[in-house]
N, C-alpha and C positions, 0 to 999 in steps of 0.2 A: 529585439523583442521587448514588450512592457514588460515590467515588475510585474511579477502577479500576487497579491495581496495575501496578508495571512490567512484572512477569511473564507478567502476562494479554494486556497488548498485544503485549511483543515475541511470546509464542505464537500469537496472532492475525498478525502479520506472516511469522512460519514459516510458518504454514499458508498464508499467500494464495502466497506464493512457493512450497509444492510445489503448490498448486492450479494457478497460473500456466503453473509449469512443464509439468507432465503433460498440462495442458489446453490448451495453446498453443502450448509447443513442443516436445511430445511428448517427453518427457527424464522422468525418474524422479527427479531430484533439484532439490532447489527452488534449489538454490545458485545454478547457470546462469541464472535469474531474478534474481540481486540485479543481473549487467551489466545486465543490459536494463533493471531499475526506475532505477539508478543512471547509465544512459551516453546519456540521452534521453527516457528517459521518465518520469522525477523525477514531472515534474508528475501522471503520471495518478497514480501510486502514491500521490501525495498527496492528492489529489481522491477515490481511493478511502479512506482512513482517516480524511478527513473527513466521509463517506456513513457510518464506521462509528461513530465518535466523533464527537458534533456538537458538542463544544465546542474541535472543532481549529480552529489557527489556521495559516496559508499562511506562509512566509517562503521569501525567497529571498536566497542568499547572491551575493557578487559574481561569483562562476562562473559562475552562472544557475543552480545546484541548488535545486531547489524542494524545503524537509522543510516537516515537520508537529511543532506544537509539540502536546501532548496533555497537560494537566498541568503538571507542572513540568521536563517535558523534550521533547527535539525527535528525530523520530524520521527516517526514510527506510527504505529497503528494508534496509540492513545491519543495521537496531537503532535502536539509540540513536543519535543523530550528533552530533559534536564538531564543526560545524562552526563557523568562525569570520565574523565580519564580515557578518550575519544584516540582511536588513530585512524588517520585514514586506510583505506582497506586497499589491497591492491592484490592483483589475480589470483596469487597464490592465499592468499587470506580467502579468496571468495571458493577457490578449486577446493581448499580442506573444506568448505561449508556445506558442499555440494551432497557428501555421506549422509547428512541430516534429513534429506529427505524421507526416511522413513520408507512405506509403502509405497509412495508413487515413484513411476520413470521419472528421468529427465523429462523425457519428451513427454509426458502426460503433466508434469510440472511447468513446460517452457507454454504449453495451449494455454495452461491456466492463468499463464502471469500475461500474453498474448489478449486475452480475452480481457481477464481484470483493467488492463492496459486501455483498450478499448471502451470499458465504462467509463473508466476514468475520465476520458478525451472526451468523450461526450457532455460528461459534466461538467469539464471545463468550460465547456464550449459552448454552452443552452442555461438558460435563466433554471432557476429552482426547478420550478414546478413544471418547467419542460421536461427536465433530465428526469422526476422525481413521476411524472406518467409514462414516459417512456419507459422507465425501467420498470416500473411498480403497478404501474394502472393509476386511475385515476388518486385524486388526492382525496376527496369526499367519497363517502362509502355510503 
């Protein structure tokens, strides 16, 4: 499989964050999506870009921030991430992360990472402004 370029993923992460946004919590702007990927829900965000990229790798930092290594860099819902003091994460790390869900099931959490998953792959997979009608409408208003 090609390298897939840094560009291409962080645009795949913009989009799942206004997909997210619009589609969850009803907001127009995907930005209100990085709190929420970034202040609890690390883990699904990761668990989705490794549904999108299958040669991601899990790490969890000593905070308990869960990124996605992709390549030769580690990404989370802001981008790129710098974080420091990284271990790779392994079942049992992921089983304790699992209580964090808060309000939703498993299984109403696994549709969602299932679904995000699927935007995802589409974006990879269609120019801009293909993926960016299909999910949103058109581009001009």
């Amino acid at each position: 499989m090609n390298e897939i370029s840094v560009d291409r993923i962080l645009l795949v992460i913009d989009m799942l964050l206004t997909y997210y946004a619009r589609n969850y919590m009803y907001l127009e702007n995907g930005y209100e999506a990085i709190s929420h990927f970034t202040l609890g829900e690390c883990g699904t965000f990761a668990l989705v870009l490794q549904k999108i990229f299958p040669n991601t790798t899990l790490y969890v930092t000593d905070n308990q921030h869960i990124i996605s290594k992709i390549g030769e860099n580690y990404y989370d819902a802001t981008g790129i991430s710098h974080e420091s003091n990284i271990h790779l994460m392994n079942e049992q790390d992921f089983i304790n992360y699992i209580p964090y869900y808060g309000s939703k099931s498993w299984d109403a959490k696994k549709n969602e990472i299932e679904e995000l998953a699927e935007v995802g792959k589409y974006v990879l997979n269609h120019s801009y402004s293909e993926a960016y009608e299909h999910l949103f409408g058109s581009l001009t208003r």
